[in-house]
N, C-alpha and C positions, 0 to 999 in steps of 0.2 A: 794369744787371744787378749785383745784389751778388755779391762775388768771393767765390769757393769757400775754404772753410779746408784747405787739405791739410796734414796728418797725414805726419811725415815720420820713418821706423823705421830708426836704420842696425843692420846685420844685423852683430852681434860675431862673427856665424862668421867674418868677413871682417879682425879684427881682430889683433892680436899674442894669442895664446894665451900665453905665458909673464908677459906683465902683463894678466891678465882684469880686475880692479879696477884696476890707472892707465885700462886703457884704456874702460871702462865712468863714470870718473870726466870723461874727455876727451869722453865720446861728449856727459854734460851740460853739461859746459863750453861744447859746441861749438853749445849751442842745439836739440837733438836731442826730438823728443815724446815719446820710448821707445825703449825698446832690445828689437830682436828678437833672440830666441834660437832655434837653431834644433835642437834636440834630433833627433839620429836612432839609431837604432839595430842598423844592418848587417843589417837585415832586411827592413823594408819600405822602403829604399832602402841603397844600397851603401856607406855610410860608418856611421861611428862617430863621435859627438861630446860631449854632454858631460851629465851629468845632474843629479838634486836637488841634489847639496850644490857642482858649480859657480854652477849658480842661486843660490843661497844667500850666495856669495860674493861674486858680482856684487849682487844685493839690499843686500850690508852696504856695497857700494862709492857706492852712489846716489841718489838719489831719486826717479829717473825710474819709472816705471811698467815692471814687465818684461813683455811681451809674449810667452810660451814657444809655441813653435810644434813641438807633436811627431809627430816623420814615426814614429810607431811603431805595432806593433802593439798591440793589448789595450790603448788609450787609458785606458779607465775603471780599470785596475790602477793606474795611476801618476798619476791627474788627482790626489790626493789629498796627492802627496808632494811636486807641484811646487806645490801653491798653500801646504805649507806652508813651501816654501822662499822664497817673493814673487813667483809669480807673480800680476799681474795681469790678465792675460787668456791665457784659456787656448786653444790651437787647434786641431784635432784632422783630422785627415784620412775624409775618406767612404768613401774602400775600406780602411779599416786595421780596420773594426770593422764589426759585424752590430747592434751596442747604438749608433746614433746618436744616437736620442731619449735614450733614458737617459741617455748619458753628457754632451750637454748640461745636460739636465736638472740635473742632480748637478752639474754645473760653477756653476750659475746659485744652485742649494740650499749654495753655498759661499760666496755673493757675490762671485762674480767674474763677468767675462764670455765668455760662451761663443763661439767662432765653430769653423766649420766650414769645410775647405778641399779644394778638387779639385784634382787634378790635370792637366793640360793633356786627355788622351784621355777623360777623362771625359763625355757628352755634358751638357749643359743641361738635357737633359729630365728629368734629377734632382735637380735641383738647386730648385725652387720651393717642394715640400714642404715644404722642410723650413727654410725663408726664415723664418719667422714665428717658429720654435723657437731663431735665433738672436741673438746681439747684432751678429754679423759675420760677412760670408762674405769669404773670403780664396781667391782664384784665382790659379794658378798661373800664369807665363806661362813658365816653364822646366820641363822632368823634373824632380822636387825629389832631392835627394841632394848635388849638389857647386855651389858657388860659384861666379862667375866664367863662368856659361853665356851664352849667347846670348839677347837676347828673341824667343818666337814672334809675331809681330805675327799670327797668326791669331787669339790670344786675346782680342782687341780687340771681334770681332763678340760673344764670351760675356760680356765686359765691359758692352759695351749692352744685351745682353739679359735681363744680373742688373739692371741697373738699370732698363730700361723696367718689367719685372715688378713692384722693389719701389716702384717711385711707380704704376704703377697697382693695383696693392693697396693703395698707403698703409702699407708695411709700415715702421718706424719703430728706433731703439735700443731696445732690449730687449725684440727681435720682437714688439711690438706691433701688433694691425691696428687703425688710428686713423678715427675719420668722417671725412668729406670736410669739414667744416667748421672741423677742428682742425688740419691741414695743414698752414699758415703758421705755425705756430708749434712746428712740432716739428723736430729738427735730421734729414737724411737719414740712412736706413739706410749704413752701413759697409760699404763694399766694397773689401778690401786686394787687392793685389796685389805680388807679388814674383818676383824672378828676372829677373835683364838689367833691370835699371830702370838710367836715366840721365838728362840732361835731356832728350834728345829724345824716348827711351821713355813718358819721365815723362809729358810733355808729352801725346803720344798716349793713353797710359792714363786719364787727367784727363779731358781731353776726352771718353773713353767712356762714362765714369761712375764712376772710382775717385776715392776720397778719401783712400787712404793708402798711403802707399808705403814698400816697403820696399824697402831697398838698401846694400849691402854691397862686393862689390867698385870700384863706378865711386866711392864715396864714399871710400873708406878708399885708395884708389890714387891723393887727390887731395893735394895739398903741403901745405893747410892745410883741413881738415875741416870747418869753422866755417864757411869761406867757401863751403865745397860745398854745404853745406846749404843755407845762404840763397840759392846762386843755383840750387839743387835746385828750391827753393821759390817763388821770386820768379819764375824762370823757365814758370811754369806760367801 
């Protein structure tokens, strides 16, 4: 069986704030695929954190790819001000907006990649539609708003079930739906997940069908960062 590539995101919310560029420089140092960011806005979840132009800061500090992840409302207002601050992929929440399609669309009409992310109580059943229209679906396995939460290991069963759906569609990167004779050659659709990740979280999530992981506190609370990663990773 050829071994799965996992995609490993540490979450700078989880980082020293007062060094956002040393520590966005450490995160590549430490062997890291991207840096998630996790923008919120005291609205559609209870904190406050950090917007365009610390984006911007972290972009000048790196190389890595920024991954901006925004818990906010009126998504399509601000997709425009984070991709010109370096974001990479942009990710937007399903109950924070009524303009779904749209404002992926518009993400994708920037060249970047769009993905779209629910919330733990969200059910599945809306979640298919809109599979094809994205480059990644990003599932919750914590309430999104504060760091450091627990995993819900109920999220496991919507982990399989994002994934059985997009291989039996064939649904592929860049919501493509592919024939069935092109299959082997295409890489699987992205399915992230964040909140409570760890090695043994990890592990479980992997195993359901996720290919990237994002994590923050169990990463950034470890003595040497570098090494977390790799046995993040290895340990999968």
């Amino acid at each position: 069986m050829q071994q799965k590539h996992i995609i490993i995101e540490p979450s700078i919310l989880s980082a020293d704030f007062g060094r956002l560029a040393d520590e966005a420089k450490r995160i590549e140092q430490a062997g890291a695929d991207a840096i998630h960011l996790d923008v919120m806005d005291g609205h559609f979840v209870p904190n406050l954190t950090f917007g365009p132009r610390a984006v911007a800061a972290i972009n000048r500090a790196t190389s890595l790819p920024l991954d901006v992840h925004l818990m906010i409302y009126h998504p399509y207002d601000f997709v425009e001000a984070f991709i010109e601050a370096g974001a990479d992929v942009v990710t937007f929440h399903f109950e924070a907006t009524e303009d779904v399609e749209e404002t992926l669309a518009f993400i994708r009409r920037c060249g970047k990649r769009a993905g779209l992310s629910f919330r733990p109580e969200t059910s599945f059943s809306l979640m298919p539609r809109f599979l094809p229209m994205c480059d990644l679906v990003l599932i919750m396995t914590v309430n999104p708003g504060f760091g450091g939460q627990s995993f819900m290991p109920e999220m496991l069963e919507k982990i399989r079930l994002t994934r059985e759906c997009c291989d039996r569609n064939l649904i592929r990167k860049g919501g493509v739906v592919v024939e069935k004779n092109q299959e082997s050659s295409l890489p699987p659709f992205d399915i992230k997940v964040d909140g409570g990740i760890n090695l043994e979280t990890g592990r479980q999530c992997v195993a359901a069908g996720a290919n990237i992981l994002v994590s923050g506190h169990y990463l950034f609370s470890q003595k040497d960062l570098k090494s977390a990663i790799e046995i993040l990773r290895k340990g999968l």
